[in-house]
VEXSE-964827 format. One record per residue: x, y, z of N, C-alpha, C in turn; residue in three letters. Coordinates in Angstrom, 1 decimal. Layout:
    nxx    nyy    nzz   caxx   cayy   cazz    cxx    cyy    czz residu
      X      Y      Z      X      Y      Z      X      Y      Z    ALA
...
//
This chain:
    nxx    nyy    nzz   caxx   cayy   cazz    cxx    cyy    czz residu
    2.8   16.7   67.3    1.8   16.1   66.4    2.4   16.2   65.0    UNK
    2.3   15.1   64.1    2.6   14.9   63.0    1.4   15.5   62.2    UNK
    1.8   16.4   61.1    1.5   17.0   59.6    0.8   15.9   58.7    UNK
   -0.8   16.2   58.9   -1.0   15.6   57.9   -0.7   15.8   56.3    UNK
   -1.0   14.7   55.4   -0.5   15.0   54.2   -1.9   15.1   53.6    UNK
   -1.9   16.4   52.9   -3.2   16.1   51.4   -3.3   15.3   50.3    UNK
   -3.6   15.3   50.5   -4.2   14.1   48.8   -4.2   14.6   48.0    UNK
   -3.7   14.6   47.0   -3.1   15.3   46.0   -3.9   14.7   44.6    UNK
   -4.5   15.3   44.4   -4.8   14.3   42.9   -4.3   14.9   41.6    UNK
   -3.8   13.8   41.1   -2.7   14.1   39.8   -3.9   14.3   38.5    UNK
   -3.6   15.4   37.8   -4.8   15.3   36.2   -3.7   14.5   35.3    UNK
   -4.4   13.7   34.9   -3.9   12.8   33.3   -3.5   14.1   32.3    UNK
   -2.2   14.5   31.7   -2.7   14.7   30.5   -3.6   14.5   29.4    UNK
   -4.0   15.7   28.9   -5.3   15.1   27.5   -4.2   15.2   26.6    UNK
   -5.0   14.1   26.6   -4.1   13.3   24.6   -4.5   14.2   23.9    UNK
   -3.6   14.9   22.6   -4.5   15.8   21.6   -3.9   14.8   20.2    UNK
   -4.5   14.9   19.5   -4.5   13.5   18.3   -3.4   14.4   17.4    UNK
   -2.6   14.4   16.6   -1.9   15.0   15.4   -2.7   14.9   14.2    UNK
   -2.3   16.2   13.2   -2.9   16.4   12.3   -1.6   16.1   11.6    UNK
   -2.6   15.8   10.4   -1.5   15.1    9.1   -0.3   16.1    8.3    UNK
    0.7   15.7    8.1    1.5   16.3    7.3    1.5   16.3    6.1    UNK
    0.8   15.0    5.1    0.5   15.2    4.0   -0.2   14.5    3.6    UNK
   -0.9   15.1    2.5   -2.4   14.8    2.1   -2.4   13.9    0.6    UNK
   -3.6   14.2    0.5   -3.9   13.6   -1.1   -3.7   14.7   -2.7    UNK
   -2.9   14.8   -3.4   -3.1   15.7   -3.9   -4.2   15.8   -4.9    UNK
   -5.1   17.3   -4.9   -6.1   17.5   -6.1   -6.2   17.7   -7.3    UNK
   -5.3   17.0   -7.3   -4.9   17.7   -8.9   -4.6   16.3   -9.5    UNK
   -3.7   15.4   -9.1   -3.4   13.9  -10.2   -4.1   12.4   -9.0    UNK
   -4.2   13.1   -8.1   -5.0   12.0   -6.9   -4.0   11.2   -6.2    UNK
   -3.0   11.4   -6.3   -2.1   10.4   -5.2   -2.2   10.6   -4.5    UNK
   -2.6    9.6   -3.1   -2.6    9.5   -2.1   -1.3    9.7   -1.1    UNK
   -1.3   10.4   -0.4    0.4   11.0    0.5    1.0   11.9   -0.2    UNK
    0.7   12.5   -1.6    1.4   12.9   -2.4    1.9   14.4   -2.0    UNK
    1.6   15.1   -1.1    1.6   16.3   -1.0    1.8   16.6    0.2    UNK
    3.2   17.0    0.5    4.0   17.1    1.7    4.1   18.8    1.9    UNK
    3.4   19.2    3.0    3.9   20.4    3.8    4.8   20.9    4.2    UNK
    5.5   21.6    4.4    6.7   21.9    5.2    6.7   23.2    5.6    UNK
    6.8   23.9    6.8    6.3   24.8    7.3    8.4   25.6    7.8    UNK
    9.0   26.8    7.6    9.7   27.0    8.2    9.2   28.4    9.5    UNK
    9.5   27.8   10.6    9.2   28.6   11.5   10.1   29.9   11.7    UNK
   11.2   29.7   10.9   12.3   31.1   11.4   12.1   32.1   10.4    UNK
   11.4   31.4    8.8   11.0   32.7    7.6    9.9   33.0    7.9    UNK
    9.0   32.2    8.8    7.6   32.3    8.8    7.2   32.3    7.0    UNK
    7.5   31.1    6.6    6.6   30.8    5.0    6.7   28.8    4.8    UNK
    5.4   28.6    4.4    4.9   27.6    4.3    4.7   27.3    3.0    UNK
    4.7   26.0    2.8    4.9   25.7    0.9    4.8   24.4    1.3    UNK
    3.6   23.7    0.6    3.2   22.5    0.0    3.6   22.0   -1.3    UNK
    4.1   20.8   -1.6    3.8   20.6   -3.5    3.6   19.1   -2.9    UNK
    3.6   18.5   -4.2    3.2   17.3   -4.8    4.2   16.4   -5.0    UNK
    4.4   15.5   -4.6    5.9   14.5   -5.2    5.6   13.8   -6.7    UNK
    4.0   13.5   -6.8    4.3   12.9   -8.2    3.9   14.2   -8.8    UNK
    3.1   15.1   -9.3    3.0   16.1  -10.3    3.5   17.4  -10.3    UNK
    4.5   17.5   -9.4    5.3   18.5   -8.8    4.6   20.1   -8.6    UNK
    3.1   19.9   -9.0    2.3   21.3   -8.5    2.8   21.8   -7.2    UNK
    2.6   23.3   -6.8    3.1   23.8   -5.7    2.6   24.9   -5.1    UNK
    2.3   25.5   -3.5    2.1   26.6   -3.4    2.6   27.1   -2.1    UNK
    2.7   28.3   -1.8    3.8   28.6   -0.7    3.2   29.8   -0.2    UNK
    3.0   30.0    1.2    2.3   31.3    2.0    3.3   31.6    3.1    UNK
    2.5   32.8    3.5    3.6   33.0    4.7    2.7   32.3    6.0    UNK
    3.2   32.4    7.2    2.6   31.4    7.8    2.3   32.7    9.2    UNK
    2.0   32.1   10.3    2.4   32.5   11.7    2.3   31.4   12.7    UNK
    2.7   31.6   13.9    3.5   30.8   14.7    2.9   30.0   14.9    UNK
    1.3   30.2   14.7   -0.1   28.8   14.8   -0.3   28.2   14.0    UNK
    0.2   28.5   12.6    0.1   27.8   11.4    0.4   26.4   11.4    UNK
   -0.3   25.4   11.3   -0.2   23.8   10.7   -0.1   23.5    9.7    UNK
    0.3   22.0    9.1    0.6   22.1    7.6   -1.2   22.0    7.2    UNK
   -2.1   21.5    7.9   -3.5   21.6    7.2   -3.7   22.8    6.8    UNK
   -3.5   23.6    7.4   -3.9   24.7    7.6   -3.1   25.6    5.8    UNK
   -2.2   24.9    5.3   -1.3   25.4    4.6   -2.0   24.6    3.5    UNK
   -2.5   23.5    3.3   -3.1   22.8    2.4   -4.6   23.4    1.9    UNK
   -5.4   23.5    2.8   -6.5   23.8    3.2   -6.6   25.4    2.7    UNK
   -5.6   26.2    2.9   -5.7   27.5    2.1   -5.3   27.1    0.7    UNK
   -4.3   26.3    0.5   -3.8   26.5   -0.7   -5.3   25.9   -2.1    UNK
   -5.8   24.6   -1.4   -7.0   24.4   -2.0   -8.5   25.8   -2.6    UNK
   -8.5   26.3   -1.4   -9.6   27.5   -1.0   -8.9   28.5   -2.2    UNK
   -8.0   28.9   -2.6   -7.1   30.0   -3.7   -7.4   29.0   -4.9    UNK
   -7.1   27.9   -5.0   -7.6   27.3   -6.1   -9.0   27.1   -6.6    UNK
   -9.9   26.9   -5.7  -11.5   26.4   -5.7  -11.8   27.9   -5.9    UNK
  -11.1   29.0   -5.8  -11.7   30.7   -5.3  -12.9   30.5   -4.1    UNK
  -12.4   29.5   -3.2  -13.5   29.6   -2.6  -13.8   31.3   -1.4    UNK
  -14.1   31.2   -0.5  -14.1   32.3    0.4  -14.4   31.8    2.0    UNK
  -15.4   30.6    1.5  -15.2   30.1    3.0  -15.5   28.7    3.3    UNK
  -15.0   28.2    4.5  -14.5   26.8    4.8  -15.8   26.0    5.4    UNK
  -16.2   24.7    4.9  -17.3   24.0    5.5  -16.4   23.4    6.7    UNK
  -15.6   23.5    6.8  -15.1   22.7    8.1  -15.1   23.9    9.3    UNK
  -15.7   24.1   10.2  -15.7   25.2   11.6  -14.7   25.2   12.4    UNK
  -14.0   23.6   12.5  -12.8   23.7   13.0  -11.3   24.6   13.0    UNK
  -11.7   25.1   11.7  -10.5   25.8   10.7  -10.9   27.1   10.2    UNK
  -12.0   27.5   10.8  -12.5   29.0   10.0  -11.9   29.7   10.8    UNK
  -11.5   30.1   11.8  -10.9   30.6   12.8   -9.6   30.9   12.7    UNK
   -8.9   29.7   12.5   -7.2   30.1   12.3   -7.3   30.1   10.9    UNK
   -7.8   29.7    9.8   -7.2   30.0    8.7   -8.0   31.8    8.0    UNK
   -8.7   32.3    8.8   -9.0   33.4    8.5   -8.8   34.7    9.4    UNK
   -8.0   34.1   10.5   -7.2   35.3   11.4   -6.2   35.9   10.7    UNK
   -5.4   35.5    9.8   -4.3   36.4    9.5   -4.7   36.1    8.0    UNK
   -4.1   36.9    7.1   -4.4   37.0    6.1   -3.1   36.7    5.5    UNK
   -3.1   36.0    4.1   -2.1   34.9    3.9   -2.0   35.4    2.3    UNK
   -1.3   35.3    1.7   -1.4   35.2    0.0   -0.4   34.2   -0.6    UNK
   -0.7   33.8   -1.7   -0.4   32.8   -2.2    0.0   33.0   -3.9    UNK
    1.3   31.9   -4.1    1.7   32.2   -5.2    1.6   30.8   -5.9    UNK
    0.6   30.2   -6.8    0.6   29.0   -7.5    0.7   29.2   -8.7    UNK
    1.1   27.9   -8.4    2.1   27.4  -10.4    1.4   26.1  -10.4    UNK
    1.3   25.9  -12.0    1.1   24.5  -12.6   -0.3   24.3  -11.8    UNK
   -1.1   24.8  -11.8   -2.3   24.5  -11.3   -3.4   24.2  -12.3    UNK
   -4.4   22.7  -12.1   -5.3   22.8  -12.8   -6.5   22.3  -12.0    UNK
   -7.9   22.7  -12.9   -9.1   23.2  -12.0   -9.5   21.9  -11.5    UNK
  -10.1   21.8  -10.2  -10.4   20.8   -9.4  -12.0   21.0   -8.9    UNK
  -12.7   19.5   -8.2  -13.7   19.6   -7.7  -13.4   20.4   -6.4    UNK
  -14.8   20.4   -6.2  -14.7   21.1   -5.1  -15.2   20.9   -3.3    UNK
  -15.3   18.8   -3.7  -14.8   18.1   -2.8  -13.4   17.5   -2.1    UNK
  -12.6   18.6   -3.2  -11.0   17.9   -2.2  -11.2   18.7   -1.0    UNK
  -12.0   19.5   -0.6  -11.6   19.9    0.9  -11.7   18.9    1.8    UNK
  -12.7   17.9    1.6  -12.8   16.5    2.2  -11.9   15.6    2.2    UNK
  -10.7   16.1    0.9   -9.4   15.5    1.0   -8.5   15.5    2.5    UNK
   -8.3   16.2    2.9   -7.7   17.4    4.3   -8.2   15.6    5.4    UNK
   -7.8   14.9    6.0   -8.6   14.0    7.0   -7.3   13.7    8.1    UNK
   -7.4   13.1    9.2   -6.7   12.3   10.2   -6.7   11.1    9.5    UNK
   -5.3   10.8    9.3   -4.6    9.4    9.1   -5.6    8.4    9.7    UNK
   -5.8    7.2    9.0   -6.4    6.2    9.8   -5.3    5.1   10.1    UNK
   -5.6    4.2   10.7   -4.8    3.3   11.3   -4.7    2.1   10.1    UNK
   -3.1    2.0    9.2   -2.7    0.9    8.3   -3.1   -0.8    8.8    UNK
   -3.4   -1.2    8.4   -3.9   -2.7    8.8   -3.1   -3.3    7.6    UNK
   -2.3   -4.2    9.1   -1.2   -5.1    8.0   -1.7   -6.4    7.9    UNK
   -1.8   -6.0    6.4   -2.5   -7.8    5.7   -1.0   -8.8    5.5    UNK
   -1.6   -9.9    6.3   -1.3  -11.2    6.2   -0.5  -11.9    5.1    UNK
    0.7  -12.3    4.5    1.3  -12.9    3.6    0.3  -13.8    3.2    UNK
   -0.4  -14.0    1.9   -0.9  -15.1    1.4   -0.1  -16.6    1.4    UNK
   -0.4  -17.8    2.1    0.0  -18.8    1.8    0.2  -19.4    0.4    UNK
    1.0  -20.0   -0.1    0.9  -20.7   -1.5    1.3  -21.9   -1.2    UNK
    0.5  -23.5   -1.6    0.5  -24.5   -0.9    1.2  -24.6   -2.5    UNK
    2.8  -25.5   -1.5    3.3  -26.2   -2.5    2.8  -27.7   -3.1    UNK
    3.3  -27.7   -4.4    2.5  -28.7   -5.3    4.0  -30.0   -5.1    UNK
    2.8  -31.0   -5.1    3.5  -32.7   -5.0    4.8  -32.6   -5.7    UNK
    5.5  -33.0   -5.1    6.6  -33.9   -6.3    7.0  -34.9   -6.5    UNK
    5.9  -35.6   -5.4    6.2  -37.6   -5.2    4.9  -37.8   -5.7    UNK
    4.2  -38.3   -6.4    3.0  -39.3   -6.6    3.3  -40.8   -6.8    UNK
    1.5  -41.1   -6.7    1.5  -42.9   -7.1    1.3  -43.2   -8.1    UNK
    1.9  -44.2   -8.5    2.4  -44.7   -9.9    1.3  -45.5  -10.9    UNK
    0.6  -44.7  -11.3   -0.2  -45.1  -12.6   -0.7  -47.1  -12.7    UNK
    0.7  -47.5  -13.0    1.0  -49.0  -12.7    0.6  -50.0  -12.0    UNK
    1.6  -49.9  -11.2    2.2  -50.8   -9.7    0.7  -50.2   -8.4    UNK
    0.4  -49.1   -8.5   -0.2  -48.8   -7.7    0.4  -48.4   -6.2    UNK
    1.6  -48.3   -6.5    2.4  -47.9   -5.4    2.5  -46.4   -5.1    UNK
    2.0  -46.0   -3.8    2.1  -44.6   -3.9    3.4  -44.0   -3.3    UNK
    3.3  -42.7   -3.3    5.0  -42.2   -3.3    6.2  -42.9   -3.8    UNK
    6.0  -43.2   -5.3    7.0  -44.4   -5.8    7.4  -43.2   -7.1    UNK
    6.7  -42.6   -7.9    6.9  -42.0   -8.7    7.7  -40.3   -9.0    UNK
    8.7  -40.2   -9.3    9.8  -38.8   -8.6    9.6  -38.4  -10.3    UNK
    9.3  -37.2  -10.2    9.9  -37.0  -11.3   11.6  -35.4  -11.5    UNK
   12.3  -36.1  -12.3   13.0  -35.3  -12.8   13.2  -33.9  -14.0    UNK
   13.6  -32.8  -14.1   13.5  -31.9  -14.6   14.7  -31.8  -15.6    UNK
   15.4  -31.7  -16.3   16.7  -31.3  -16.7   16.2  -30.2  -17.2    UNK
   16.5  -28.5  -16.7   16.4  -27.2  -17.5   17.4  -26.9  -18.5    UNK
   18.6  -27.4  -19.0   18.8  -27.5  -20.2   19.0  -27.8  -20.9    UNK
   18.5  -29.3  -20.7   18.0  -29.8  -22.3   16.8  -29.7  -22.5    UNK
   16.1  -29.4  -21.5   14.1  -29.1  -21.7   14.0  -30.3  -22.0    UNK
   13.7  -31.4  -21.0   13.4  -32.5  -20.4   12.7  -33.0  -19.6    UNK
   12.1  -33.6  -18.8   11.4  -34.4  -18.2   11.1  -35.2  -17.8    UNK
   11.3  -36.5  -16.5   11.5  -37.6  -17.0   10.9  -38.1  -15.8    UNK
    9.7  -38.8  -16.1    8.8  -39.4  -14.4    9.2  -41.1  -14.3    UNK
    9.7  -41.7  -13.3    9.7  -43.1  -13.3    9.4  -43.1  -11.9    UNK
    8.9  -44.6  -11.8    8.4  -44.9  -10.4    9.6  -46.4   -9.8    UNK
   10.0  -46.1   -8.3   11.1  -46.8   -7.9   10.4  -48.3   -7.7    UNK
    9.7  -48.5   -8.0    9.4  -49.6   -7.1    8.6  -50.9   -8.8    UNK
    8.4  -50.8   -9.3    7.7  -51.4  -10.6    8.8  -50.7  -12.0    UNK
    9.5  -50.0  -11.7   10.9  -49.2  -13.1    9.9  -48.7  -14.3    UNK
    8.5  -48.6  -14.1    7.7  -48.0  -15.1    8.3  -46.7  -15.4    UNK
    8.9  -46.0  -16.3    9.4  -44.5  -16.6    8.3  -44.1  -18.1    UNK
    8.7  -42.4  -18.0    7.9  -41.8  -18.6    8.5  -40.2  -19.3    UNK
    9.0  -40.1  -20.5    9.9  -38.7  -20.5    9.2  -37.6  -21.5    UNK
    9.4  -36.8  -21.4    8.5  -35.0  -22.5    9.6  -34.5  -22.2    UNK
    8.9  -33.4  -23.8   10.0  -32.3  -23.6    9.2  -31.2  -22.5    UNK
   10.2  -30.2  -21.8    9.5  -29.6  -20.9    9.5  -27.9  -21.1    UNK
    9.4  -27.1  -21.0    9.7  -25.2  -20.5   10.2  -24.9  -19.5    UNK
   10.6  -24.1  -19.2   10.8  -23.0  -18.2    9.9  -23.1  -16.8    UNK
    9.1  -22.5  -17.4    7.8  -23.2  -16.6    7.0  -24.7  -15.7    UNK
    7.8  -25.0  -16.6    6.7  -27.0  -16.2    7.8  -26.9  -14.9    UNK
    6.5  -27.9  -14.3    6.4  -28.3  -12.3    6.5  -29.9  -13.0    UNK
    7.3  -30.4  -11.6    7.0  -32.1  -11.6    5.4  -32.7  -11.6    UNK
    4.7  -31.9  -11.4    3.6  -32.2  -11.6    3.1  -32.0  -12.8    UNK
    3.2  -31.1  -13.7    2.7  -31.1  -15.0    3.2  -32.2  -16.2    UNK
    4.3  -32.8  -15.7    5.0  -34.3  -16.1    4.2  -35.4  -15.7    UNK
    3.9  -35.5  -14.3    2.9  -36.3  -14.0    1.3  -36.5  -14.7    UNK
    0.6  -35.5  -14.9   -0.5  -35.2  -15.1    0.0  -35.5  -17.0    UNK
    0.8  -35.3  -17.5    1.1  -35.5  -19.0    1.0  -37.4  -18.8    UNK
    2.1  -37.7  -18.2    1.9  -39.4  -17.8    0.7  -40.2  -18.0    UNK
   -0.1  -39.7  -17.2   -1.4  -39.9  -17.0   -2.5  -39.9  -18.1    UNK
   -2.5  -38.5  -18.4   -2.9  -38.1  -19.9   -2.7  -39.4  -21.0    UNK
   -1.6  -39.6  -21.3   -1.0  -40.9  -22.2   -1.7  -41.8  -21.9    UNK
   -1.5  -42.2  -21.1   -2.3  -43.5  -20.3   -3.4  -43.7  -20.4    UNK
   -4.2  -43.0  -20.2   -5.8  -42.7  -20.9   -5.5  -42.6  -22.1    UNK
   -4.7  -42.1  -23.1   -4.9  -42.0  -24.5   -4.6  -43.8  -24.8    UNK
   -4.2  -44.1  -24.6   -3.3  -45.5  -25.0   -4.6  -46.5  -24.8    UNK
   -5.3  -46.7  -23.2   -5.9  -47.2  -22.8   -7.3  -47.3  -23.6    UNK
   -7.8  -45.9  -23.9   -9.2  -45.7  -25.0   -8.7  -46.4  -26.6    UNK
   -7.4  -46.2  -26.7   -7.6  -46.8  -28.1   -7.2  -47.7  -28.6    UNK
//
């Protein structure tokens, strides 16, 4: 007789989410500003700041995270004693840690709400920029797409004629001026001429 086989049921690992490596700093407000870095062979942990170069450095142990390194360094600043977060009262008050800060100035005492899980970046979309005409219809003749205008950038020039009726039209121009702002000058004229 053949061996039956059991059914074996496999468990999924559980996903555990990552905690951040750096935060906001409390002191000039940059966002990302304040990178952790934990060495596990000195057992000592030191945050600072990339734009205001504030800094503080503890010793760690083998459970130590960089929140956990932030989140004290905050609490020694605020003089707080204890953590509104429950998550964290536990490890950051099992071992006893001390801390040596520099360049420190006094903060609220809502950066602990600083301390968060990364949210997910949302990539915005290139804005379109709809290019502007460079063929119009010619004032005149009434012929459309007849009218081209030309640019000369160094003589600061300008010069609109229409191919089909030889009606032309010239300004001085900038840096700046579009074939279109030659056109719209054209036109302009033409109304002036026309009213008076």
């Amino acid at each position: 007789m053949a061996r039956r086989r059991s059914k074996r049921v496999v468990k999924k690992p559980v996903r555990v989410e990552k905690l951040d490596t750096v935060f906001t700093c409390p002191f000039c407000n940059h966002p990302n500003a304040v990178e952790c870095i934990i060495d596990r062979k000195l057992f000592v942990g030191e945050a600072g700041c990339r734009a205001c170069k504030a800094s503080f450095s503890t010793s760690t142990t083998p459970l130590t995270e960089p929140i956990d390194i932030y989140l004290n360094g905050l609490m020694s600043v605020l003089g707080l004693t204890k953590v509104e977060d429950s998550r964290y009262q536990e490890r950051l008050y099992s071992s006893s840690q001390s801390f040596a800060v520099f360049s420190l100035i006094p903060i609220e005492s809502s950066a602990i709400a600083m301390a968060r899980r990364r949210s997910k970046r949302v990539v915005k979309k290139p804005v379109r920029v709809e290019k502007l005409d460079t063929v119009f219809t010619c004032p005149f003749c009434n012929h459309p797409n007849a009218v081209e205008c030309i640019i000369d950038r160094k003589l600061f020039v300008g010069e609109a004629g229409c191919r089909a009726c030889k009606a032309s039209f010239s300004t001085s121009t900038t840096p700046l001026t579009e074939p279109i702002d030659i056109y719209t000058e054209w036109i302009d004229e033409c109304v002036r001429v026309n009213k008076s």
